[in-house]
VOFINU-812360 format. One record per residue (C-alpha): residue in three letters; z, x, y. Coordinates in nm, 4 decimals. Layout:
REM residues N
{rest: ala c3: Z c1: X c2: Y}
...
REM end
This chain:
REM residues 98
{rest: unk c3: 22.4061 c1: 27.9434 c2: 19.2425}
{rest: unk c3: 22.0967 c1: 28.1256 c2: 19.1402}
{rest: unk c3: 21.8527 c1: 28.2024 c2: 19.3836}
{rest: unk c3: 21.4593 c1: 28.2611 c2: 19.1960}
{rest: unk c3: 21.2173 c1: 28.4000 c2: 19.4306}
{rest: unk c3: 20.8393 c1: 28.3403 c2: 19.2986}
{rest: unk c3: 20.6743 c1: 28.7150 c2: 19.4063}
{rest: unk c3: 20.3878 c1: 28.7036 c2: 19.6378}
{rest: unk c3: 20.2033 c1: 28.3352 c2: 19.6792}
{rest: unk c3: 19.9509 c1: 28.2112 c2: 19.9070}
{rest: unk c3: 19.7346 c1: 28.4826 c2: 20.1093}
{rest: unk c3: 19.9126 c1: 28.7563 c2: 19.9374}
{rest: unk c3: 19.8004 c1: 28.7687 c2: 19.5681}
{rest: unk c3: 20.0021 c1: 29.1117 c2: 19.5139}
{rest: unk c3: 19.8951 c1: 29.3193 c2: 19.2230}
{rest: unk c3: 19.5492 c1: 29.2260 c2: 18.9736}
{rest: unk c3: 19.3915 c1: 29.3337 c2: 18.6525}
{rest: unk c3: 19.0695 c1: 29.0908 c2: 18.6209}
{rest: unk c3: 19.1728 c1: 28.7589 c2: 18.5912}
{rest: unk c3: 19.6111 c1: 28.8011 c2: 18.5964}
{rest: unk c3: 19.7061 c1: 28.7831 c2: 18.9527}
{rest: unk c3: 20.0592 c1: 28.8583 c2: 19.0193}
{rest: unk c3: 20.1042 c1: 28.5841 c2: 19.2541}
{rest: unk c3: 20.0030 c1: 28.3323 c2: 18.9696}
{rest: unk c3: 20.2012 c1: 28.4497 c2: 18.7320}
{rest: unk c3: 20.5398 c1: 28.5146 c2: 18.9314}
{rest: unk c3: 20.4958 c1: 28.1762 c2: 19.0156}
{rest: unk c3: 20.4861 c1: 28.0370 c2: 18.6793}
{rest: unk c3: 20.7976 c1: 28.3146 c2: 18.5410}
{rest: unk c3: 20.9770 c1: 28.1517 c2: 18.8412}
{rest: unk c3: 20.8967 c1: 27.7901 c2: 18.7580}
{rest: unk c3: 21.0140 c1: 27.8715 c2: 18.3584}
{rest: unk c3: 21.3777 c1: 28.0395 c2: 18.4892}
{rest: unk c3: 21.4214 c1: 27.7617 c2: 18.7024}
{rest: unk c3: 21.3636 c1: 27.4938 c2: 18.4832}
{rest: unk c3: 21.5873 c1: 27.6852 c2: 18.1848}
{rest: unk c3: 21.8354 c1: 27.7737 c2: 18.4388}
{rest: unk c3: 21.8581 c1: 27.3843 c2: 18.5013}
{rest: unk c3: 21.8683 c1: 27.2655 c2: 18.1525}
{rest: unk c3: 22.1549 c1: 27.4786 c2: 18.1260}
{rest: unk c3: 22.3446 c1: 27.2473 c2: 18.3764}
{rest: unk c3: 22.3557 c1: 27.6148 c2: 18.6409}
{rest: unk c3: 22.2797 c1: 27.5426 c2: 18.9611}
{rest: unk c3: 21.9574 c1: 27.7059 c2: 19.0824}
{rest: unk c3: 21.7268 c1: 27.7086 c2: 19.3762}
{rest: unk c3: 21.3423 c1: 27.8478 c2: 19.3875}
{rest: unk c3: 21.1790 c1: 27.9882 c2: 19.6946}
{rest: unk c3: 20.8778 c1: 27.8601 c2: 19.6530}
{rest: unk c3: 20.7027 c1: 27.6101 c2: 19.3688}
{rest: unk c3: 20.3380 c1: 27.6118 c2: 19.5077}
{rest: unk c3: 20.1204 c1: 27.8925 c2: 19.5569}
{rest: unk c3: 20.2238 c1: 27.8853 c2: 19.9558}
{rest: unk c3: 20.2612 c1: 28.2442 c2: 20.2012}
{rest: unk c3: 20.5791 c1: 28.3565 c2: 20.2633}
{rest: unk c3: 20.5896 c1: 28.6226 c2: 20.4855}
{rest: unk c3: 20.8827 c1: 28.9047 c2: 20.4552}
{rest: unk c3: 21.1120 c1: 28.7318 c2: 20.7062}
{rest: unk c3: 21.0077 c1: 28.3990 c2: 20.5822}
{rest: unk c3: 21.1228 c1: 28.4902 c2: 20.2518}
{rest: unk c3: 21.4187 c1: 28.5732 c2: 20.3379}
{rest: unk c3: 21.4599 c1: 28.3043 c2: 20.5704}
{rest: unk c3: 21.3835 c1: 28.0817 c2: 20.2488}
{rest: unk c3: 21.6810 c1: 28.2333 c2: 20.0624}
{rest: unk c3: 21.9634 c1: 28.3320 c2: 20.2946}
{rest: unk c3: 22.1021 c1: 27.9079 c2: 20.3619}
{rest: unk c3: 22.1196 c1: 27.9105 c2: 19.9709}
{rest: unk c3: 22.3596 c1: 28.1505 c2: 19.9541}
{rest: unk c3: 22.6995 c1: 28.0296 c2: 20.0123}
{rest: unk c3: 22.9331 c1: 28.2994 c2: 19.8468}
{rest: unk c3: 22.9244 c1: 28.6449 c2: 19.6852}
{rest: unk c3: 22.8866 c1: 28.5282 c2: 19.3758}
{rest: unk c3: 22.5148 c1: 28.3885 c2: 19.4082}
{rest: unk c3: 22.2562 c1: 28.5524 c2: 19.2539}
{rest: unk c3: 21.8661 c1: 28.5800 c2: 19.3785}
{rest: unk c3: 21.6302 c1: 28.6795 c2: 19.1113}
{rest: unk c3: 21.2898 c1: 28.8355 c2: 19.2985}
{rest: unk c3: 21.0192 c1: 28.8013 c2: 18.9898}
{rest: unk c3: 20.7335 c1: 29.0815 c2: 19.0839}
{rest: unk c3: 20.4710 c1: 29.2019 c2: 18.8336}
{rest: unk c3: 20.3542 c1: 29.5796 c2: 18.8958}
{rest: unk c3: 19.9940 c1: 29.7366 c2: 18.7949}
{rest: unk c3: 20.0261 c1: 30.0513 c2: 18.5774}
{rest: unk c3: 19.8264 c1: 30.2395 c2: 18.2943}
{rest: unk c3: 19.6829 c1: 30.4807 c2: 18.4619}
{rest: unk c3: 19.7486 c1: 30.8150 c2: 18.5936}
{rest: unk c3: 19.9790 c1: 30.8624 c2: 18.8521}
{rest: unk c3: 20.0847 c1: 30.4623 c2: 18.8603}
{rest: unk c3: 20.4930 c1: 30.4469 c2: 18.8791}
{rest: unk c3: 20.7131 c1: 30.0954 c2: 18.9221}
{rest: unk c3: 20.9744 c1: 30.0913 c2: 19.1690}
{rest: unk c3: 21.2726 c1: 29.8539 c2: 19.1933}
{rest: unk c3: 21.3825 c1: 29.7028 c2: 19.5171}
{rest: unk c3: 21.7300 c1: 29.5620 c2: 19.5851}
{rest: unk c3: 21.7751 c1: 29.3711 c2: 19.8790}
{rest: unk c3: 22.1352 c1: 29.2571 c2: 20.0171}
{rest: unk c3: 22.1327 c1: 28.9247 c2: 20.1631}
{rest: unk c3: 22.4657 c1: 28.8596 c2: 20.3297}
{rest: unk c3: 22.5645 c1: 28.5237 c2: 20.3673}
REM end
């Protein structure tokens, strides 16, 4: 199974430039996966399809039921802000057992 987690949502927008809100667009990245991920007959799950507030443990208490074995996958879509001086990405990975 793949697990897609949509970023942010709700009362937590995450990062902005104007108009692009991260939430917004992890949401619709999410949405796309999903729905290629399912044309492709794989069985997949999304953490959220609105633009609803998941806190940290809420998240995760989202996810964990859908994994059933060690070979699940859960795909966290986040958008960073950068360009200027000083801005750096980091990458998170976060072990879920089941």
């Amino acid at each position: 199974m793949v697990i897609v987690d949509a970023g942010h949502g709700g009362t937590d927008p995450g990062a902005s430039n104007g108009d692009i809100i991260e939430k917004d667009y992890t949401l619709k990245i999410s949405k796309y996966m999903y729905d290629r991920f399912k044309d492709l007959g794989i069985p997949v799950s999304i953490s959220r399809s609105s633009d609803t507030t998941l806190n940290p443990a809420e998240r995760i208490n989202a996810i964990k039921p859908k994994i059933s074995s060690s070979d699940d996958i859960v795909i966290s879509n986040h958008l960073n802000a950068g360009g200027g001086e000083g801005q750096s990405v980091t990458n998170k990975c976060i072990t879920i057992k089941a």
